[in-house]
Structures are given as structure tokens and as C-alpha cells.
C-alpha positions, 0 to 999 in steps of 0.5 A: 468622282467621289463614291457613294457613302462616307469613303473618307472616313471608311479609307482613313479607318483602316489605317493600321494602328502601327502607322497612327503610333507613328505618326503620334510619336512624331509630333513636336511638343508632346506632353511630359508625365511626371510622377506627381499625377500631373503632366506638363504640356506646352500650349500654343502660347508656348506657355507650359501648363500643369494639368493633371493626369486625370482630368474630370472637369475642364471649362471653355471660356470665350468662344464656347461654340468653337472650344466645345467642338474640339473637346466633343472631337476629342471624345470629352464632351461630357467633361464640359462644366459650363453651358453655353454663353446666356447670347447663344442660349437666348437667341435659340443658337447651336441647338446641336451643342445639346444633341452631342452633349445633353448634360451641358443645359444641366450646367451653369453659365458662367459667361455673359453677353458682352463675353465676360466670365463671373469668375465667381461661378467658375470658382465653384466649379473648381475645374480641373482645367479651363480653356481659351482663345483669350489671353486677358482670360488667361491671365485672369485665370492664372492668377486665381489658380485655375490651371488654363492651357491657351488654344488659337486657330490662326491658320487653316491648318492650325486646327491639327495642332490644337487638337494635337495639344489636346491628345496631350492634354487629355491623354488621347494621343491616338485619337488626336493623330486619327482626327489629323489624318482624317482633316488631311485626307478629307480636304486633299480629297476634292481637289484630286477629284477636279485637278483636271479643270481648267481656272475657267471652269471652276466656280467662283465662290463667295462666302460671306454674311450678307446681314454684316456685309463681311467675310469672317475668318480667312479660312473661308477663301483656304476651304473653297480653294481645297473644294476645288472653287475659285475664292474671289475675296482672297486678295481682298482678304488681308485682316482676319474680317473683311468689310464687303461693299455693294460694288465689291461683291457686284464686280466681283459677281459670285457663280455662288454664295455661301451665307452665314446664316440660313434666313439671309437667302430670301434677303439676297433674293429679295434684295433687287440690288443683287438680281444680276449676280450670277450666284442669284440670277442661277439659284446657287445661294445657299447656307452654311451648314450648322452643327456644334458651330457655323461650319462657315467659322472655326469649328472641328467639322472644317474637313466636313466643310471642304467636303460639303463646299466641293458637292455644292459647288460641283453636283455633277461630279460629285454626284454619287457622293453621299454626304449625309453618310460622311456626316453620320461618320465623322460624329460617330467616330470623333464625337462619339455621338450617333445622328440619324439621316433626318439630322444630317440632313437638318444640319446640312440644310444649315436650318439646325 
């Protein structure tokens, strides 16, 4: 059973700084200063990047949402020079973007609905640095001379190379090295909890967007295994997307689903196709929760996933646990943002 309040965070805080020295400087890759105020780093392209020592103004291009919750995991939110795309700010979208960072709605917008950047705008932010998970945008960018590391999230456990890189980058090492300790002692924590039982007492789980009928990214089935569930869509789930049928998730009969979005429950329980999926039948269809980014997708609140997928699929066991509590840590510890109890709880509802 895991104990009351944020545990995680309050046992991976007293770490000793020696062994958090250690585990930094024994990463692969690590940048290289050099006397000109700059410094080389190798970004997860294996392309190496001149980036300057200090960093005031960075850019992300493409998957803003994504991007900008690993700069806010790094601290550097506030260097963050572009608002989010115009979609996301029309549709009312990732309105916690702006709690762990206000200044981003005085920014520009420089990207637009079919995902493009005006190159224009980005000039005349001059950023120091600019960051994608495309590589046409990196072309494009270098040859206008802006200097672009490239980031990608493949792998579940990719993140904690990304946030690796970005230690080096902004110099933050420390606190990158903090952030994967954290990740690992966060997902390892709800499967020692239920090691004990047996495959047919474990949930079946299905996460998934009921509107597309698909399933995102292949994270999902690694973030229901670390919960201790049963990922009913990983065999199916070769691509990164997985197309869904009717007669797929009917065979398959979830014990719970985890939708996209927040207003696709009443849709699953109105939809008399569903009525004899177990997850509908026992009201165990729930949303995902929504902070910086869909915590169903890429986001750096994936060990806050694993912990919340373990509480919803377990409420016994994991009962005393107080996930409102973790919440609140994590983002005071990495975003440097403090959240009251009613926002966790709003972001936890997946209503945010």
C-alpha cells in the first residue's frame, strides 16, 4: 500500500547530493564548454549544437504543449518566447500552460494551425536557442541560423535522456539527474506495491480517444503495465497510432477505460454499443488528467501518470495514498510553481 502524501517525492528528496553528483557525471554525452561562451551538446539526432552559455530566450517548434513541459520541468519556463500554436489557444486548450507560466499569453505566436512556423516572427525573437521534434523545422532553422538542438521521445524512457540533454544545455545538470530519479523511483513504485497478484487480478486497461477510435502514442500500454494493469492494446499496438474498431474494443472488454478527453465519457456511456463493456457496465471510464499536456501523451508528468493510472486502477490498495499531495510536489519541485489543492484536483479530474 502506498502511504499518505506525496512519499515519492519526500523519499527521492533526501537523496544526498553526492550520489545525484554521481549519477550526473556518469551520463553519456554531456555537453563541452568551451572558452568562447558557448557550449557544444550532442542533441538526440546525434547532431552537435553550439548553444550559448547563457541562455535568455529559447523557442519550441511543433509540439509546443509537449516541449514547453519539459522546459517548465527544467525550471525554464520563463525563458519560453512563443505562445502556444493559434489551434490550442482557439480551442480553449492547455489552459495550465499559463498557471506554471503567465508571461507566455504576452508572447507572440509564431505557429499556425496546420503546424507551420512564420519564420518571419521567429526572426524577430532572435532566440538564443530553438527546439523541435521535427526534422524538416531543423533544417529550416539552421539555415537561417538559429541555433536548433533536436529532441524525440520514441521510448517510454526516452524522456530521461531528453531531459538529459536539456541539463546540458541549460547548465542544469542537477536538476536533470533529480527529475530522472525521480521518473524511476516514481513508475517502480505501483508495481512492487501489487507484485503479489496474479495476471487475473489485475485490470484490464484500455486507454484510448474514443471520438478517433484510436490509441496515441505506444506509451500508453508501458504506463498501465508500470501501474500494475493489464494493457490489453499491446499486441495490437505495433505503429506509434493504433486505428481502434468496434468489434476490437468489444473482444477486447476493458475492466477500464482512460479517455482523451474529459467530455468523451457521457459519449461512451450513451453509446448503447458500449453498454456491455465491463469498464461501462461497472463505471470505470474515466478521463485523462490534463496539466502542461494530456497526461495520456508525451508530457514530463508521465511518472505522474503511472501514479495516477495505479490509484484509479487499484483504489483499495492504494487508498491512503494522497495524489493531490504528489501533484503539488512535483510541480513545486521541477516547475517551480506552487498549485493549490482545488488545482490538483481540477487537473486530476482531467476537466483543466
Amino acid at each position: 500500500m502506498m502511504k499518505e502524501t506525496s512519499t515519492v517525492l519526500k523519499a527521492f528528496i533526501t537523496l544526498s547530493f553526492i550520489a545525484l553528483l554521481a549519477f550526473t557525471c556518469g551520463c553519456t554525452g554531456q555537453g563541452q564548454a568551451t572558452d568562447s561562451g558557448t557550449t557544444v551538446v550532442t542533441d538526440m539526432a546525434g547532431r552537435e549544437v553550439v548553444v550559448p552559455k547563457n541562455i535568455d530566450s529559447i523557442v519550441t517548434i511543433g509540439s509546443v504543449p509537449v516541449q514547453n513541459s519539459f522546459m517548465f520541468a527544467m525550471g525554464q519556463g520563463g525563458k519560453i518566447a512563443n505562445d502556444l500554436p493559434e489551434s490550442f489557444i482557439k480551442g480553449g486548450r492547455h489552459k495550465y500552460q499559463y498557471v506554471f507560466e503567465p508571461n507566455l499569453k504576452n508572447k507572440p505566436t509564431i505557429q499556425t494551425t496546420t503546424g507551420d512556423f512564420n519564420l518571419e516572427e521567429l526572426m524577430k525573437i532572435n532566440p538564443d536557442v530553438a527546439f523541435t521534434m521535427s526534422m524538416p523545422s531543423v533544417d529550416k532553422l539552421e539555415k537561417n541560423g538559429i541555433p536548433v538542438v533536436y529532441l524525440s521521445w520514441t521510448d517510454a524512457e526516452d524522456v530521461k535522456d531528453l531531459l538529459l540533454l536539456l541539463g546540458e544545455v541549460f547548465g542544469e545538470q542537477e536538476k536533470a539527474g533529480r527529475y530522472v530519479r525521480y521518473f524511476d523511483e516514481a513508475t517502480a513504485r505501483p508495481g512492487k506495491a501489487v507484485a503479489s497478484l496474479p495476471d487475473d487480478q489485475r485490470p484490464r486497461v484500455l486507454c484510448c480517444s474514443y471520438k478517433g477510435m484510436s490509441v496515441g502514442h505506444k506509451i500508453a500500454e508501458w504506463y498501465i503495465e508500470k501501474a500494475g494493469g493489464i494493457a490489453v492494446a499491446k499486441e495490437a499496438h505495433v505503429a506509434e497510432s493504433l486505428q481502434l474498431d468496434l468489434e476490437q474494443l468489444l473482444a477486447w472488454d476493458p475492466d477500464v477505460l482512460i479517455l482523451s478527453s474529459h467530455d468523451e465519457i457521457p459519449l461512451v456511456y450513451n453509446d448503447t454499443r458500449l453498454s456491455g463493456v465491463s469498464a461501462v457496465k461497472n463505471g470505470k471510464v474515466y478521463a485523462t488528467p490534463v496539466g502542461a499536456h494530456y497526461w495520456i501523451q508525451r508530457t514530463s508528468e508521465t511518472p505522474l501518470m503511472v501514479l495516477w493510472v495505479a490509484k484509479t486502477i487499484y483504489p483499495e490498495q492504494f487508498k491512503d495514498f494522497d495524489m493531490e499531495a504528489e501533484v503539488i510536489a512535483f510541480y513545486k519541485e521541477f516547475y517551480n510553481c506552487d498549485i493549490t489543492r482545488e488545482q490538483a484536483a481540477e487537473i486530476l479530474s482531467g476537466t483543466a
